[in-house]
Structure formats: C-alpha cells, structure tokens
N, C-alpha and C positions, 0 to 999 in steps of 0.2 A: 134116776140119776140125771136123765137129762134137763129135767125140767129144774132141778137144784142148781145146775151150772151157766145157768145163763142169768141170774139173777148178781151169783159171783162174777160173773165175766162186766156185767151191767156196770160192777160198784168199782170192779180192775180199771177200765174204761176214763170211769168219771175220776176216779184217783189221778190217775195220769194225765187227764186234761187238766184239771187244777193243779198238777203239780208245775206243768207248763205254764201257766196262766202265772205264774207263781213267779218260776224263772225269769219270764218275761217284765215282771213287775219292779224284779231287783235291777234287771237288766238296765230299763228307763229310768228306774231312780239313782244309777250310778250316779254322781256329781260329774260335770263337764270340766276339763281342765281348766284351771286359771290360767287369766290372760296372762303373758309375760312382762315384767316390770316395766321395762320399753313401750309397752302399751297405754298401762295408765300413767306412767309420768316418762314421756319421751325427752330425748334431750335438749335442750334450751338452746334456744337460737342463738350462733357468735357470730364474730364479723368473720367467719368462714364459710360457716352453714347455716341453710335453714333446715329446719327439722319437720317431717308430718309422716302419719302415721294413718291408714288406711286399711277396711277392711274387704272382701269383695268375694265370689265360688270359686275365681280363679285368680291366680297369681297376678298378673295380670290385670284384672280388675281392682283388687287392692293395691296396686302399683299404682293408676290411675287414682283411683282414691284417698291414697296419700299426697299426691303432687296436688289436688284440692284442697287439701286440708293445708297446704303450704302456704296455696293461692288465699285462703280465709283468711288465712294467720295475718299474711301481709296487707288483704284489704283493710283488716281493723286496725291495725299498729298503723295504717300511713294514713288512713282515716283520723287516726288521734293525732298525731302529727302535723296532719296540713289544717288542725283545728288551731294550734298555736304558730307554725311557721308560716303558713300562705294567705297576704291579706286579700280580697280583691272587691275593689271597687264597686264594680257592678253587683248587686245581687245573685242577678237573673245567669248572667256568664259566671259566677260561681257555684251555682246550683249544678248549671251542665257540666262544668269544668266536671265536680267531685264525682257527677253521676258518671263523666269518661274515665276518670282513676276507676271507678270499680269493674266496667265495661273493660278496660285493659288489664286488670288482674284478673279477672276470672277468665278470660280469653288466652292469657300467657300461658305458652308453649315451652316452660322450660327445656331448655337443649342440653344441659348441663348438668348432672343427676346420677347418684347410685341408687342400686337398693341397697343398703345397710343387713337390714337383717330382714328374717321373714320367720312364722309360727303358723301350725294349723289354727285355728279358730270355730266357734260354733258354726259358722256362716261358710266355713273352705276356708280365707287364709290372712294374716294380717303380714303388713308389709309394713317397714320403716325405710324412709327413703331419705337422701340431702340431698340439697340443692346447691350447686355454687353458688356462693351469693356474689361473690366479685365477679363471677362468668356472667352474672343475671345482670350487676348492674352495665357493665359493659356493654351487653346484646341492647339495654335500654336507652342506652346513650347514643348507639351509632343509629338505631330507629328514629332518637331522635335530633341527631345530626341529620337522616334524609327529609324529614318533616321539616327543618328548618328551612334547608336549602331549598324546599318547595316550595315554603314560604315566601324566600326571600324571591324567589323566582317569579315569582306570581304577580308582586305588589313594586318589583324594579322599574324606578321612571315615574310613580305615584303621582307626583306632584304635578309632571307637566301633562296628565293624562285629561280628558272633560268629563265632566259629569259625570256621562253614559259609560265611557272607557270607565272612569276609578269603579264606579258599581261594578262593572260587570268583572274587572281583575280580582275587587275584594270581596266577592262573588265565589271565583275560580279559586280565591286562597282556601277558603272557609274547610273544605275537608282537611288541608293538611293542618293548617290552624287549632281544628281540630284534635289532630291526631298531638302535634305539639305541645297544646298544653296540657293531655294526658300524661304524656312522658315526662314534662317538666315536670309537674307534681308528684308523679309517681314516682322520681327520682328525686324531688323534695324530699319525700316521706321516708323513701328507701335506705337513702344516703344522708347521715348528717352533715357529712362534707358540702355537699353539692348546695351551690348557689344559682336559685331559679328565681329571683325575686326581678331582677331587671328584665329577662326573657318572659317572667307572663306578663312584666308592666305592658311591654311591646307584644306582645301577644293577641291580649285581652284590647290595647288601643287597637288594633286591627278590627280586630270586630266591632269595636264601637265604631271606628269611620264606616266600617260596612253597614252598620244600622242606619246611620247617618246619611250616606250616600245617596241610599233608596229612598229615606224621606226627600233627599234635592232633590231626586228626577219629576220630573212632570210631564205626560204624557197627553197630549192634546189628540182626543177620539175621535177617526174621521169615519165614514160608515154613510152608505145611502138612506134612503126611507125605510125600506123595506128592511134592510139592516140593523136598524139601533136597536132589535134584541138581541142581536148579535155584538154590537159594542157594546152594552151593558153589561155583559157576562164579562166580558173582557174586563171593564172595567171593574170588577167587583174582583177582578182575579190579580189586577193590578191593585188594587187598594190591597187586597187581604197579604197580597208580598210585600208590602209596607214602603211602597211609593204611592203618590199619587198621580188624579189624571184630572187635565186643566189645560187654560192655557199659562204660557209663558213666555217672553222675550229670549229667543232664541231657543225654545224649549224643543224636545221630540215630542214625535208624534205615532200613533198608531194607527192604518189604516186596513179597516175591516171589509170584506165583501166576501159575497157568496152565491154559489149559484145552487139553485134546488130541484129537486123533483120527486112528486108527489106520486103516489102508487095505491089500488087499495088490493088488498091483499087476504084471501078468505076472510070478508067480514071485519080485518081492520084497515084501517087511514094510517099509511108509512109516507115520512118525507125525510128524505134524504140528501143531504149538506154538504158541500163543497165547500168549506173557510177557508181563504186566503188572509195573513195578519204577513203586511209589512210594515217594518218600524225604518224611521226617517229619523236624523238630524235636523238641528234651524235651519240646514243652508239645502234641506230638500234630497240628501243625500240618499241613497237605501244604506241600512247600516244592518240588517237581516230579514229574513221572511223565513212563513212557517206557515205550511195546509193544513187544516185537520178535515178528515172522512167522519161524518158520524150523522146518524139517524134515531128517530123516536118512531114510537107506534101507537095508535090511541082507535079505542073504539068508537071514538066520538066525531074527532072531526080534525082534516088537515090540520086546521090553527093546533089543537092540542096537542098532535103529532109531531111540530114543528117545535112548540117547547120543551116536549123532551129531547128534540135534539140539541138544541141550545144547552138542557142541563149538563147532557154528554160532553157539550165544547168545553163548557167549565171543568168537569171532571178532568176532560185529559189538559188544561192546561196545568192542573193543580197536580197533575201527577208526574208530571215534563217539569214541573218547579220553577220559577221566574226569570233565566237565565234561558233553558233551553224553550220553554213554554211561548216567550218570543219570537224566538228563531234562531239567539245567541249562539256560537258553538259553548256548550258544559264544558 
C-alpha cells in the first residue's frame, strides 16, 4: 500500500502546482484599468487655465510631471507665436533670444497651481493639475519689470560715457538684457495683448552697441622681451572677445609682465608665473589690474614648461570673460 500512495500523492502534488501556475496566469492577464477620460483628452487651455496632465510612483511626482507637461504646452504654442508676432533683425540675437524663451519655460516655477484631479495608474498615479494663467502672466511681468530696471540701470548716461566706459556698462547690461528679452517674448507668445515690439527694438539695439563697442576698443600690448608670449596670449584673448589690439590715437592699453621660476621636480621641468595685466587709458590713467598664478610642467625642458603656463593664462582669462579677465569689476 505504501508504495501505491506515493505515486498518488506525486500526481495530488503536481495537480496543485499547475492549478497555481493557473491561477496566477488569469491573475496577470486581468486587463489593467483604463486610463480616466481627463487623461487622454484633458481639458483645453482658456484664458483662466492651463491644463497638464502627469504620470509619476508617487503623487507627487506626477504632480511634478504635469506642471511639465504645462511648461511643453506653452514652449510650442509661444514658439509658434513669436514665429509670426516677433520680428528681429539680427539673426544671430534671435536665435539666442528663442533659445532663452525655451530656457525660461522649462525653468518656470509655477507658484500658482491646483491639483484638479488624480487616478491610480499602471505606473502609481496620474494627476491633473491648472495653472493660473493670469497669476503666471503677472509673476512674468514683474520679472520682467526688475530685468528692465536693470537694464536701464546699467546703460544710464550711455552717451556721455568713452569707449572703454560704454563697452564695459553694455557689458554689465548683457545678463539682464538677457534675461529681458526672455520675458519680453515669453509674454509675446503668452499674451495676445501684450505689446513687446518696441522693448526688444531697444533691447536687441543694446546688444548690437555691445557688439559694436568691443569692435572700437583698441588695445595697444605693452610687455617686455621676455614677455611677448605672454602678450600674445593676451592678445588672442582680446581678439577672440571681439575687440581688437593695436595702436590708436588716444586709444587703451594693456601692459603685461611677469615674474617666474623655474623648478625641476622628480624628473619633470615646472615654471611658475606671476602675471600682472594692467589696462590704461590715452591719458596713462590705470582704469584696472588683474594677477594671474599659474604654472606648466614638461618632461622636456623649462621653455616647454613655460608654454603650458602661458596656455593656462589663456585658459583662465577665457574663463573670467573679457570684463573681469582684464580686471574690470563683472
């Protein structure tokens, strides 16, 4: 008898695993609920609301993911927009202009926001969320009323400033300039009301005198012997900022010098640079200075050593930017 019941118990066994195997079969091929109608067709955007619709594990996260979805909506809709409302001159400064409209929606923090509704989902959980859009354009406007006033701040007195002064004011404008004609367009695109055509005219001429400016300057390179690879860096850092270096009747000047020393060091050649740049006016004035520390290393031989410090000089003035890289206060 016993050897008859374990053959039975074998087949009880394997029944009940398969009937499991079974269970579990129907179990995963239940259907997943459909999404909620709000989901595939959320509600259309009025001059109250905007509308987006987010998925994400946590509440939470599709909270988040629908106020992107808000931020998409609006890049393409003010994208198409400032294809027919916004003309501008320049190419090149409309290119950047559009590339800051997108830079400033996808960065927009709306402050002004419900969640509408929410539903489980495959994923954890879907949200619908509004936006004020009259709170949005609002918050848009007063950012960029302080960008203006920056502006105007910046570039007051323009006309009686020289040379060196307008470069280096419309210089200092440039981030708020920036930021201004983001907003101007953004609130082109946002708002049919709003009229931004005479603010980027004046906007966008700011930048071109800034382009401008930097072509008058002329910088006459002063430097010892031993130094002129040290003002050709310079100069190449001053050309690539889009002034030149020359002389000129009444023009500025940049005067280079430096003091060095040479080290060898398990097996390599270090020379190490003290750069002094002071920049002058015509009438010999100092109008700022600026040191830089920096050193190269070479298995080969001091000289080679000494021009990767030079490359260094270049580096950090390209990295300090043609305002501060001088000595200018940014």
């Amino acid at each position: 008898m016993t050897n008859m019941r374990k053959p039975i118990l074998l087949a009880l066994l394997l029944l009940l695993s398969l009937s499991g195997c079974l269970t579990l079969s129907k179990k995963s091929a239940e259907p997943v609920a459909a999404a909620p109608s709000w989901v595939l067709s959320p509600p259309k955007d009025s001059s109250e609301w905007y509308w987006g619709v987010g998925e994400g594990p946590e509440l939470d996260a599709a909270r988040r993911a629908a106020l992107k979805d808000v931020a998409a909506k609006l890049r393409v809709s003010i994208s198409g927009s400032l294809e027919n409302k916004v003309s501008v001159r320049n190419d090149t400064v409309d290119r950047q202009a559009r590339s800051r409209v997108s830079e400033e929606v996808q960065k927009t923090e709306f402050s002004h926001f419900a969640v509408d509704k929410t539903a489980p989902s495959p994923q954890g959980f879907y949200a619908l969320v509004k936006v004020d859009r009259l709170a949005f354009l609002r918050d848009t406007q007063a950012k960029l009323d302080n960008a203006d006033a920056a502006v105007n701040a910046a570039v007051a007195g323009l006309e009686a400033k020289s040379p060196i002064e307008a470069f280096l004011a419309l210089r200092r404008a440039q981030p708020g300039l920036e930021k201004a004609i983001g907003y101007t367009q953004l609130l082109s695109g946002a708002d049919a009301g709003f009229k931004g055509a005479d603010r980027l005219r004046r906007y966008e001429g700011y930048l071109e005198q800034g382009v401008q400016a930097g072509r008058n300057l002329v910088f006459d390179l002063r430097s010892g012997y031993d130094d002129g690879d040290l003002a050709a860096a310079v100069g190449q850092f001053v050309n690539d900022s889009g002034m030149r270096t020359g002389r000129a009747p009444g023009g500025a000047s940049v005067e280079v010098s430096a003091s060095q020393r040479a080290e060898d060091l398990f097996g390599s050649k270090i020379v190490k640079l003290n750069v002094a740049l002071t920049v002058r006016d015509g009438q010999e004035r100092t109008l700022a200075s600026r040191t830089y520390a920096v050193s190269g290393a070479s298995v080969k031989d001091h000289r080679a050593a000494r021009q990767g410090a030079v490359q260094k000089l270049l580096e950090a003035l390209r990295e300090a930017g043609p305002v501060a890289g001088l000595g200018f206060r940014d």
